[in-house]
SERO-4910 file (N, C-alpha, C, O; in steps of 0.05 Angstrom, whole numbers):
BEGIN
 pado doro    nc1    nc2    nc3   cac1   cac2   cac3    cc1    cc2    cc3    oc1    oc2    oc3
  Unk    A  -1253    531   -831  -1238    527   -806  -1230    554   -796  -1218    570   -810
  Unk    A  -1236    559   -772  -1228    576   -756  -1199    590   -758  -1184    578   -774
  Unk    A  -1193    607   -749  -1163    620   -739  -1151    604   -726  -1131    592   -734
  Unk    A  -1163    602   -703  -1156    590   -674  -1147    554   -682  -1125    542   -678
  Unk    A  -1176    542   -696  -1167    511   -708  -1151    508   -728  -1145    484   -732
  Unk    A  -1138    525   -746  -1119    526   -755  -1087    529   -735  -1069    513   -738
  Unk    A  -1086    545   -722  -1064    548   -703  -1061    521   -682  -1040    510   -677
  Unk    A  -1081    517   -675  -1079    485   -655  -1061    464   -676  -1039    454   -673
  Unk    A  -1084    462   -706  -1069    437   -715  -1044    441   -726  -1034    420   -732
  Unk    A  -1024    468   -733  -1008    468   -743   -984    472   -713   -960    476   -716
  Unk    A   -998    469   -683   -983    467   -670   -981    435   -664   -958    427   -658
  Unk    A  -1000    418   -664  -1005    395   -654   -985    378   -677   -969    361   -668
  Unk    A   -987    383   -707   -975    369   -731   -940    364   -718   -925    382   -710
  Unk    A   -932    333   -720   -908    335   -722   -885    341   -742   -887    328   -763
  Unk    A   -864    358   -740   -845    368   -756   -841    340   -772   -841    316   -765
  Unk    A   -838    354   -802   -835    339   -826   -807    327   -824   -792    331   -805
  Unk    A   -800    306   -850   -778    290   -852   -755    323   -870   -731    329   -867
  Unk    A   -770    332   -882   -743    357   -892   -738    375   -859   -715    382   -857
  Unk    A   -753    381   -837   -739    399   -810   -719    382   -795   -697    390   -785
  Unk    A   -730    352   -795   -716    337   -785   -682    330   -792   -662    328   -778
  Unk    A   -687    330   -826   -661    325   -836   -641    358   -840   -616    358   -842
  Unk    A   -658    383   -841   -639    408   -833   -631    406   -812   -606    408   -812
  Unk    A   -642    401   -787   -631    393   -762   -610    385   -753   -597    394   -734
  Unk    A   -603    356   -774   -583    346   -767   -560    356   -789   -536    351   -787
  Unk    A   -572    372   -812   -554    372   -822   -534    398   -804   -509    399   -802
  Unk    A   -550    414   -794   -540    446   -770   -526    436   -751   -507    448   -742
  Unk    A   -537    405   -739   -510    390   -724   -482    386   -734   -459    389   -724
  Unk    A   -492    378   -756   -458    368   -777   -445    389   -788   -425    386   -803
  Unk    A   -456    412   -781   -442    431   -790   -429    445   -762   -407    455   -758
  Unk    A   -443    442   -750   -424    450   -716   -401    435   -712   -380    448   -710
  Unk    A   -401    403   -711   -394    386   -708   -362    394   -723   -339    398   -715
  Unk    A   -376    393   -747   -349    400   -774   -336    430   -772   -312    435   -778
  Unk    A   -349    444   -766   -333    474   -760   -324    477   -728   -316    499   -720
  Unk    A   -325    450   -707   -306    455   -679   -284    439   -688   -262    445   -680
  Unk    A   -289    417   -710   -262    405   -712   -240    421   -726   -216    420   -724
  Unk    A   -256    437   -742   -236    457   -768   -224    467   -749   -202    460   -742
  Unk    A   -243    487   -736   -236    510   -721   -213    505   -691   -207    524   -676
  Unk    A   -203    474   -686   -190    456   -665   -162    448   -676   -141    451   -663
  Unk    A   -165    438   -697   -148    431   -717   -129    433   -715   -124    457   -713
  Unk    A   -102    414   -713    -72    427   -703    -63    424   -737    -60    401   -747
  Unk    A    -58    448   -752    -47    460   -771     -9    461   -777     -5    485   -780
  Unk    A     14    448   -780     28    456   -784     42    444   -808     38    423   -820
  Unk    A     69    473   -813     88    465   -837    106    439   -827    120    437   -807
  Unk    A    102    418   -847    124    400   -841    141    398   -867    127    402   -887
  Unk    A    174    390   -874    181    382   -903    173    353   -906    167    337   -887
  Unk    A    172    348   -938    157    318   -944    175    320   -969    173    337   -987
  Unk    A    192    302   -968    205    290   -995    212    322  -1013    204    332  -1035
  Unk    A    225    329   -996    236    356   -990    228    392   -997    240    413  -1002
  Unk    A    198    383   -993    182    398   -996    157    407   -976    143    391   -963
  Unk    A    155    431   -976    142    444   -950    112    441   -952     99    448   -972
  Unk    A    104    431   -935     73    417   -934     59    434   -922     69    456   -918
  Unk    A     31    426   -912      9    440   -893      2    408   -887    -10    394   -902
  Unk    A     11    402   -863     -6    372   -844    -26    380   -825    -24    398   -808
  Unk    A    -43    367   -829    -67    367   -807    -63    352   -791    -47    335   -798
  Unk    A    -73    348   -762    -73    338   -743    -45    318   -727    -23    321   -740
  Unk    A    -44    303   -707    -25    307   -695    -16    279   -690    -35    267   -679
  Unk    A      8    259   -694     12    236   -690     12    234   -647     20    245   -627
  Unk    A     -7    202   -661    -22    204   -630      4    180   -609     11    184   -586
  Unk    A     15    158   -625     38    147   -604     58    163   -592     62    156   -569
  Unk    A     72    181   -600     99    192   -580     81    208   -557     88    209   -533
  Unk    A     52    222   -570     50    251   -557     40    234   -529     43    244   -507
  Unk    A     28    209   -533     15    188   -511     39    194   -487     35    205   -466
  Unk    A     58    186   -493     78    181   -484     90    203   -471    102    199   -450
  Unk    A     87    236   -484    100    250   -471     74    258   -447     80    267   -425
  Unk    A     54    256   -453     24    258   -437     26    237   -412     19    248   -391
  Unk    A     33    217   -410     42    202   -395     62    216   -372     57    219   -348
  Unk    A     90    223   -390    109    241   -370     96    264   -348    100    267   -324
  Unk    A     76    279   -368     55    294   -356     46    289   -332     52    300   -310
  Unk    A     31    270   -336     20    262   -314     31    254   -286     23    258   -263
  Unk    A     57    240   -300     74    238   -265     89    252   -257    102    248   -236
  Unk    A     91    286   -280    104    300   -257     75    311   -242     75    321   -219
  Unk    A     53    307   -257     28    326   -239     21    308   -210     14    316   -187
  Unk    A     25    286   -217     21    271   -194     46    270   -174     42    265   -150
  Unk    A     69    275   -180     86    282   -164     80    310   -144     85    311   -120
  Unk    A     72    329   -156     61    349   -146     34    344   -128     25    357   -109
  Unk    A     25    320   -140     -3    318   -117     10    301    -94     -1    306    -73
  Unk    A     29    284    -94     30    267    -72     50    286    -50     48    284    -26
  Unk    A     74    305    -66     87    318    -44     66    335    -32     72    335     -8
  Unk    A     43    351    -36     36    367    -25     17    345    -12      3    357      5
  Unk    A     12    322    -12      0    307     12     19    289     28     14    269     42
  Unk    A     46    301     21     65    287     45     72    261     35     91    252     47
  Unk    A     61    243     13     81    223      6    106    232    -10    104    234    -34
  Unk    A    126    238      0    147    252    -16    172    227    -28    192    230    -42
  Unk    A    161    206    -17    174    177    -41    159    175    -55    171    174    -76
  Unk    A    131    175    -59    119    168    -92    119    189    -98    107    189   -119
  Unk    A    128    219    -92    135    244   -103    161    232   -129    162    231   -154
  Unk    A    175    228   -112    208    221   -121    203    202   -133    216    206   -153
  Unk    A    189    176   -138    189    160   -155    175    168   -179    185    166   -202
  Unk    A    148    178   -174    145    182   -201    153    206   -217    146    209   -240
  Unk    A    172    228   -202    187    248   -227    212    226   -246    215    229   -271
  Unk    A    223    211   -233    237    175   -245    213    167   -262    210    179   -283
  Unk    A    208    161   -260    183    157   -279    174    174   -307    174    164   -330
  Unk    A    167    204   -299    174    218   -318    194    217   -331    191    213   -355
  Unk    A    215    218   -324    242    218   -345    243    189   -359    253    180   -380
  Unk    A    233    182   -345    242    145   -371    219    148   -385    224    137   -406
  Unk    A    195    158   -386    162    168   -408    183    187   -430    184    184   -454
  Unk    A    192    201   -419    210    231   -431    233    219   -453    237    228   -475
  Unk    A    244    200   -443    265    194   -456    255    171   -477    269    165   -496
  Unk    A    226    158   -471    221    140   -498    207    159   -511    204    153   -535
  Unk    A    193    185   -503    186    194   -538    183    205   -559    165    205   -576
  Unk    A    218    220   -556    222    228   -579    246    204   -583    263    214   -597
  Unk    A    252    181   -577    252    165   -588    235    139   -605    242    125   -624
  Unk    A    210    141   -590    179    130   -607    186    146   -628    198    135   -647
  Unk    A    182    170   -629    179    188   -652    207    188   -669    204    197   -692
  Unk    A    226    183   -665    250    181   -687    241    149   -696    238    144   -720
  Unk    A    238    132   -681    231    113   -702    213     99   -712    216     77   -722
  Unk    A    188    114   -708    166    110   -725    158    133   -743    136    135   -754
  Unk    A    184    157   -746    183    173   -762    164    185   -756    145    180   -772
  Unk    A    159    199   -740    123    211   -727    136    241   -710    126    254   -691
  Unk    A    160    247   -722    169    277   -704    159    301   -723    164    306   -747
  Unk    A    138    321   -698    132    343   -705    137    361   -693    142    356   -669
  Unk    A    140    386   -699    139    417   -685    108    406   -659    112    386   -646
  Unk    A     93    416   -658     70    404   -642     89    387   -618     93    398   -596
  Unk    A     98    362   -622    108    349   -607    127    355   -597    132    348   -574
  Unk    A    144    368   -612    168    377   -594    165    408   -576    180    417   -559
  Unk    A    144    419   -585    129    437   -564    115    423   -537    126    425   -515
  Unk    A     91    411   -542     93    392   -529    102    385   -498     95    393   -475
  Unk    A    123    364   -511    150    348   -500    156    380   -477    153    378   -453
  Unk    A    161    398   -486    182    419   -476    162    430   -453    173    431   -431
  Unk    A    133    438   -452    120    446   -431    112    425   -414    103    429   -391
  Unk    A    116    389   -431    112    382   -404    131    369   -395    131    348   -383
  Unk    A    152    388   -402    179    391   -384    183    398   -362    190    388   -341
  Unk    A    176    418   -370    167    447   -355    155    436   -318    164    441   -295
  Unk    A    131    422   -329    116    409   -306    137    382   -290    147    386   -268
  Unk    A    140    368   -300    153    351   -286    180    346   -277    190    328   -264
  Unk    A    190    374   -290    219    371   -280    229    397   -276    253    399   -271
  Unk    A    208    426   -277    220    448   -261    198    451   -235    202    452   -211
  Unk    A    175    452   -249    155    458   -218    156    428   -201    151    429   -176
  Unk    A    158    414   -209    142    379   -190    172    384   -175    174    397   -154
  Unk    A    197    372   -189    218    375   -160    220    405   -150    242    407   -138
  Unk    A    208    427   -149    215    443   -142    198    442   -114    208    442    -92
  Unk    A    169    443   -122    148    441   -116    149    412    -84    140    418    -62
  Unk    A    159    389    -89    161    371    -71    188    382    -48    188    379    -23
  Unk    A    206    394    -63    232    400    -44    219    414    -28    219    406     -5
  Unk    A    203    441    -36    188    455    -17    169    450      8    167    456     31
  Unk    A    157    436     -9    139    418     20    147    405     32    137    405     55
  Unk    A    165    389     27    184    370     42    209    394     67    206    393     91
  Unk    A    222    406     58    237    414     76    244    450     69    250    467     86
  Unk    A    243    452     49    245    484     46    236    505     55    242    528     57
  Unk    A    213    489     62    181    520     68    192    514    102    173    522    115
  Unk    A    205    507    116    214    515    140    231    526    145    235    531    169
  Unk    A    256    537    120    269    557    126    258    587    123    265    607    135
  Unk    A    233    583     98    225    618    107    224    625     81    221    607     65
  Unk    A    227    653     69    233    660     52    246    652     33    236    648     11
  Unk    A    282    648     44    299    638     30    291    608     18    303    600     -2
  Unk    A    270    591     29    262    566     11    246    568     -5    246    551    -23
  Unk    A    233    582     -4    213    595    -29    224    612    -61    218    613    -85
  Unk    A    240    622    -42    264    639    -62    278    621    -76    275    622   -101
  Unk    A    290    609    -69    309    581    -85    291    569    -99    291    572   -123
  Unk    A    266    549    -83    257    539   -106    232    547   -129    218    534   -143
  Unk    A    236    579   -124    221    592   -150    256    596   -170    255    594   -195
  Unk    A    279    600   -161    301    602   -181    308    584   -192    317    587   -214
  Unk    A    305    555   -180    302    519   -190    277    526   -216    287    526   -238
  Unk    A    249    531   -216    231    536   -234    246    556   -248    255    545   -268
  Unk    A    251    575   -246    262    593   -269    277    588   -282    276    594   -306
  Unk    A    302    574   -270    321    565   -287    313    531   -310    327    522   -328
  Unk    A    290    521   -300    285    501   -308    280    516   -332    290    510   -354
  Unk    A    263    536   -329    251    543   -360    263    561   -379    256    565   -403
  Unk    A    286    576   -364    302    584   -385    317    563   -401    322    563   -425
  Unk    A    326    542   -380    348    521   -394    331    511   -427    341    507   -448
  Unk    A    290    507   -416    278    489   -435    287    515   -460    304    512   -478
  Unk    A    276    531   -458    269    560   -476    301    557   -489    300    560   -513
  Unk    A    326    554   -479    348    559   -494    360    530   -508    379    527   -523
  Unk    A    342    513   -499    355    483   -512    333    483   -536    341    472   -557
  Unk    A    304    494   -536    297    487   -558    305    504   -586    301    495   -609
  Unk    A    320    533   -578    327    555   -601    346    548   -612    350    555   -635
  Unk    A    367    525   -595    397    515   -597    395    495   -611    417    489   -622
  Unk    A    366    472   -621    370    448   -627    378    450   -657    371    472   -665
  Unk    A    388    437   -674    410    434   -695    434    452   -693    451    446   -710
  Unk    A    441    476   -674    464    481   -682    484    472   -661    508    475   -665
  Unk    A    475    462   -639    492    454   -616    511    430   -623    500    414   -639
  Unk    A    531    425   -616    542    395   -618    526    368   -603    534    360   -582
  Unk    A    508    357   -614    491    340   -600    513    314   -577    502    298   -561
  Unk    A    536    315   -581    551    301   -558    552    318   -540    574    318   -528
  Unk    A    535    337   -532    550    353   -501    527    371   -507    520    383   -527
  Unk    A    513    369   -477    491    397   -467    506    411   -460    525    408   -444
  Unk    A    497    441   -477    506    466   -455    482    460   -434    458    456   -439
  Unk    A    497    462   -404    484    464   -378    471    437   -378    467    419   -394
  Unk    A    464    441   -354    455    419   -334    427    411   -352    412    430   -358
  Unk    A    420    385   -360    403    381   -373    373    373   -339    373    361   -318
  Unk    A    355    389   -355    335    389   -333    320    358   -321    315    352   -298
  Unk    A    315    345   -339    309    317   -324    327    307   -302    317    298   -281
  Unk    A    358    308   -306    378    300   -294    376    322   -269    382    315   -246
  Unk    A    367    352   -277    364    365   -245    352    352   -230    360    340   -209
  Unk    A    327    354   -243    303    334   -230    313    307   -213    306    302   -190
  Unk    A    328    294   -228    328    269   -214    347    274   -187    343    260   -168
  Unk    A    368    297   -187    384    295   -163    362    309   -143    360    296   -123
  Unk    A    348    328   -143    332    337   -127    310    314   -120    307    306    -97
  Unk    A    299    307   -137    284    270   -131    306    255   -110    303    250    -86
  Unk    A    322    251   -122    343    223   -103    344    238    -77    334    226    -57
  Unk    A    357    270    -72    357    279    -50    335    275    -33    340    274     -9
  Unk    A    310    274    -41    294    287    -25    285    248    -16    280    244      7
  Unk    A    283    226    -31    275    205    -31    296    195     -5    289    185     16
  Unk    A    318    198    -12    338    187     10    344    200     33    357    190     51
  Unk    A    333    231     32    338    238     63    311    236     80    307    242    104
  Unk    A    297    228     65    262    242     67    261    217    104    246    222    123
  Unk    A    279    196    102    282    175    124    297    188    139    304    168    152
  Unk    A    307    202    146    333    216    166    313    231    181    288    228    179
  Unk    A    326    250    198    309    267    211    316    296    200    334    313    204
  Unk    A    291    294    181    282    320    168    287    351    183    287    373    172
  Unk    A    289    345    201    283    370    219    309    388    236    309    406    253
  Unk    A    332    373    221    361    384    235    372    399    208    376    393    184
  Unk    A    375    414    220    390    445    201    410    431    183    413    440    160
  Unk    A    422    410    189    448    403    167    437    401    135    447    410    115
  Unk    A    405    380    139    384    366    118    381    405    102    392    416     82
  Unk    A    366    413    117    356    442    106    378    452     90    372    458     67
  Unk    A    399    453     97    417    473     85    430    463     68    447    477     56
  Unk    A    424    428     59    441    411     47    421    416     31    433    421     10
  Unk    A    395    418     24    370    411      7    377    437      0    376    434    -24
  Unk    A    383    458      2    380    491      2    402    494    -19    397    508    -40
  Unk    A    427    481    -15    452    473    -28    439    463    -55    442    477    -75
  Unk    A    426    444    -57    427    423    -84    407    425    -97    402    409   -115
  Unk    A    389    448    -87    366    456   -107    366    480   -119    353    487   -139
  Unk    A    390    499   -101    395    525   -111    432    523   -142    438    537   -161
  Unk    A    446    493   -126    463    484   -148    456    469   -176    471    464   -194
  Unk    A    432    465   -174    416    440   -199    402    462   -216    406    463   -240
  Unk    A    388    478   -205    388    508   -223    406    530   -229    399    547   -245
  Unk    A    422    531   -220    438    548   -239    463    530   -256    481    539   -270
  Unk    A    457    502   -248    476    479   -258    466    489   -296    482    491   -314
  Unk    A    442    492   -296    424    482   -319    425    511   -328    425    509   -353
  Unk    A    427    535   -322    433    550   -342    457    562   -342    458    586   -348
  Unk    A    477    549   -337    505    553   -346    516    543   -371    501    529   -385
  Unk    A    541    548   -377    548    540   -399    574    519   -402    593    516   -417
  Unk    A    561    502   -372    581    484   -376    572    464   -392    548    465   -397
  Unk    A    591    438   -405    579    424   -414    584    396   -400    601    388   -384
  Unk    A    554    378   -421    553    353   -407    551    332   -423    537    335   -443
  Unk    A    562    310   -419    558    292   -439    529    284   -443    513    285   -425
  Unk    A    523    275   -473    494    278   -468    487    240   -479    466    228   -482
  Unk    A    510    231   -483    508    199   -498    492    197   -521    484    175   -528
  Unk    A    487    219   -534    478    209   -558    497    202   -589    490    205   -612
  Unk    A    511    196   -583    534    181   -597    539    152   -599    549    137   -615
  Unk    A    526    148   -572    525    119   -566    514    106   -592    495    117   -603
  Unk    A    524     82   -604    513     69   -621    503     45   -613    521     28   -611
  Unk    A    479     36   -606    462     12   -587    461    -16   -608    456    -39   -603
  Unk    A    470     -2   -635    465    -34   -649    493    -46   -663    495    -65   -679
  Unk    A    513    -30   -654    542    -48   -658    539    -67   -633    524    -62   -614
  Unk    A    555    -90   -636    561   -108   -613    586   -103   -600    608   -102   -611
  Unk    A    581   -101   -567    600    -91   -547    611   -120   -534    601   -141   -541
  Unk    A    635   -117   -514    642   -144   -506    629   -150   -479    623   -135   -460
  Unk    A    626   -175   -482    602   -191   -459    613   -177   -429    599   -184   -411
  Unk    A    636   -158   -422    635   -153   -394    613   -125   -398    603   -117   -377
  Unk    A    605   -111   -421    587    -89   -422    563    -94   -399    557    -84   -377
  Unk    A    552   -117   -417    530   -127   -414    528   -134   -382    507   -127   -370
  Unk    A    551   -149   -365    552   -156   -345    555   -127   -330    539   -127   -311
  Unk    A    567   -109   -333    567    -83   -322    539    -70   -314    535    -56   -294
  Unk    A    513    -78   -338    493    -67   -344    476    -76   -318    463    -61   -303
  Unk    A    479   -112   -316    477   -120   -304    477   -124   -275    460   -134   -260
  Unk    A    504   -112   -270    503   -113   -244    502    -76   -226    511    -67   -205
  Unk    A    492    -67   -243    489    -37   -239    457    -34   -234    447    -16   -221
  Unk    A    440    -61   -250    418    -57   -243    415    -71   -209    408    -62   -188
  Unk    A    424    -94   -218    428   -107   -185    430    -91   -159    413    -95   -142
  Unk    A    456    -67   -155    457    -50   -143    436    -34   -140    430    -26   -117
  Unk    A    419    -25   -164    411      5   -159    383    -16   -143    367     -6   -127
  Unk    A    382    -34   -147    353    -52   -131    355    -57   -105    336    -58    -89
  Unk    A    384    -61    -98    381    -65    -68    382    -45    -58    376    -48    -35
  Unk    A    389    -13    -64    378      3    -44    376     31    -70    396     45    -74
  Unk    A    359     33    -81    348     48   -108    353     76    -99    368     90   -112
  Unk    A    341     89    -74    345    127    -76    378    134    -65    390    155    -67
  Unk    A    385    108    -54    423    122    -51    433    118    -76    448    137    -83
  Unk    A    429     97    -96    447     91   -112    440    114   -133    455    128   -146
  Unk    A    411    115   -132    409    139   -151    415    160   -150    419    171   -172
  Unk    A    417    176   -126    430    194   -113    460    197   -124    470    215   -137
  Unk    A    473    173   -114    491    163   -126    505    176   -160    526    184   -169
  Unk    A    475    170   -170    489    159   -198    487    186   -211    503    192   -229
  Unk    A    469    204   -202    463    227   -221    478    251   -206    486    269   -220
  Unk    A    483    251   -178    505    264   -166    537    265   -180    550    285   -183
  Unk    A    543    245   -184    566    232   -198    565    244   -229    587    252   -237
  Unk    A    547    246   -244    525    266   -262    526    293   -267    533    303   -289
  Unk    A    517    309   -241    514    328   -252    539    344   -232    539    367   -225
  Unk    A    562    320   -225    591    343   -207    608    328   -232    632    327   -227
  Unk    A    601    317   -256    614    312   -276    625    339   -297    648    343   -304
  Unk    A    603    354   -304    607    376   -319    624    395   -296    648    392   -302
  Unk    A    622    409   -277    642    419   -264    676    412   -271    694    422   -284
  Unk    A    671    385   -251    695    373   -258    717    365   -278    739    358   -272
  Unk    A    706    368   -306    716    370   -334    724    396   -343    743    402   -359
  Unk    A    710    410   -333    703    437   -343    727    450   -330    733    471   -341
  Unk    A    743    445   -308    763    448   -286    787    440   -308    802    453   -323
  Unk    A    784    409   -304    809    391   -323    816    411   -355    838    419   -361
  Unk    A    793    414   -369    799    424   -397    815    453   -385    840    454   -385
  Unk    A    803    468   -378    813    490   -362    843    492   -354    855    513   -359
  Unk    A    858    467   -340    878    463   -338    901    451   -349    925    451   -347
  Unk    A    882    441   -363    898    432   -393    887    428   -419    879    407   -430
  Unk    A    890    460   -427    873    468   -449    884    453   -484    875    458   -506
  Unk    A    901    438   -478    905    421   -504    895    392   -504    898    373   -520
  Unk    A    883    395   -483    876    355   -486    846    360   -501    832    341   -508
***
């Protein structure tokens, strides 16, 4: 046989069952060294001893990914001018926010990872999304000065996150230092949901929005404090007017939802001031 008829049939011959099976084994080895090399790695304690855990409990993080999402979508609808489903879904975020590092306290599923996490997509839905919607909504027509405020609303959102996560175990967990950032969020949400019907366009609105977005950030990195209700104990039994209270607070906030909420978190966050005055004046109570 020729040179040439040798080279044809050893091009024409199909690859054997051993190229076939290296093949796949060079897949499973890619496959297996993107997962290593992806891998969320951290120290956790275990029956009081310091571990190495791989990978990442998938129910709370769902949940804080969720929050995610409606502050990003809050950001997509103000910059297309729906600035009520702006405001509704940063409300939204905070009730995702507030079930999950409670998912995670009680399915025992809290990690470093998650509470990192939790904290950047904080970050998103409750310093840039309300900052971000106030802006397009009524700020970016005063000029400079609205741009200026609500980049100091973002800054202060993220110093508040950056100093609440260095603070967690040594703080008194009944009382935030400073304005806790969801709760900014929501007064800048309610503001913007309940005036967003008025006429946007009279100097009183501007300078009132200018007021409560430049007060809700530096609310949050002060050192006043705020009640934070985690003391509350949900599984003693309270007396049946609780429940009716609960009740008819929801009733209210339904027949007209962005005043009452306005309402409720206003009442909120002129709470820490207001205490902070009283102890001040009577420093033995």
């Amino acid at each position: 046989m020729t040179q040439d008829a040798r080279d044809q049939e050893q091009a024409t011959t199909p690859p054997s069952d051993d190229d076939s099976t290296n093949g796949s084994i060079g897949n499973e080895d890619l496959a297996a060294a993107f997962l290593r090399e992806t891998e969320v790695v951290e120290e956790a304690v275990e029956d009081g001893k310091k571990v190495r855990r791989k990978g990442i409990y998938l129910l709370p993080n769902l949940f804080t990914t969720s929050a995610l999402f409606s502050g990003f979508f809050a950001v997509v609808a103000g910059i297309n001018g729906e600035f009520t489903s702006a405001a509704v879904a940063i409300f939204i975020a905070m009730v995702l926010d507030g079930l999950d590092g409670r998912v995670a306290r009680m399915t025992n599923t809290q990690s470093a990872f998650g509470a990192e996490y939790d904290s950047l997509a904080d970050m998103i839905s409750f310093g840039m999304a309300p900052a971000l919607v106030a802006f397009t909504w009524i700020l970016q027509d005063i000029g400079k000065t609205g741009w200026v405020v609500a980049f100091l609303y973002v800054a202060c959102a993220a110093l508040r996150l950056a100093r609440f996560n260095v603070q967690i175990g040594s703080a008194d967990k009944k009382w935030f230092i400073g304005l806790p950032s969801p709760s900014a969020a929501a007064l800048v949400a309610a503001s913007v949901w309940t005036f967003n019907s008025f006429d946007a366009d009279a100097v009183g609105f501007k300078l009132l929005m200018l007021l409560v977005v430049a007060a809700a950030g530096i609310l949050m990195v002060s050192n006043i404090r705020y009640y934070s209700f985690k003391d509350l104990d949900f599984k003693k039994p309270v007396p049946f007017v609780v429940l009716l209270a609960v009740v008819l607070g929801f009733v209210m906030i339904s027949v007209e939802p962005s005043l009452m909420l306005l309402l409720l978190f206003g009442a909120y966050v002129a709470s820490g001031p207001v205490l902070a005055v009283m102890r001040k004046a009577n420093p033995e109570s």
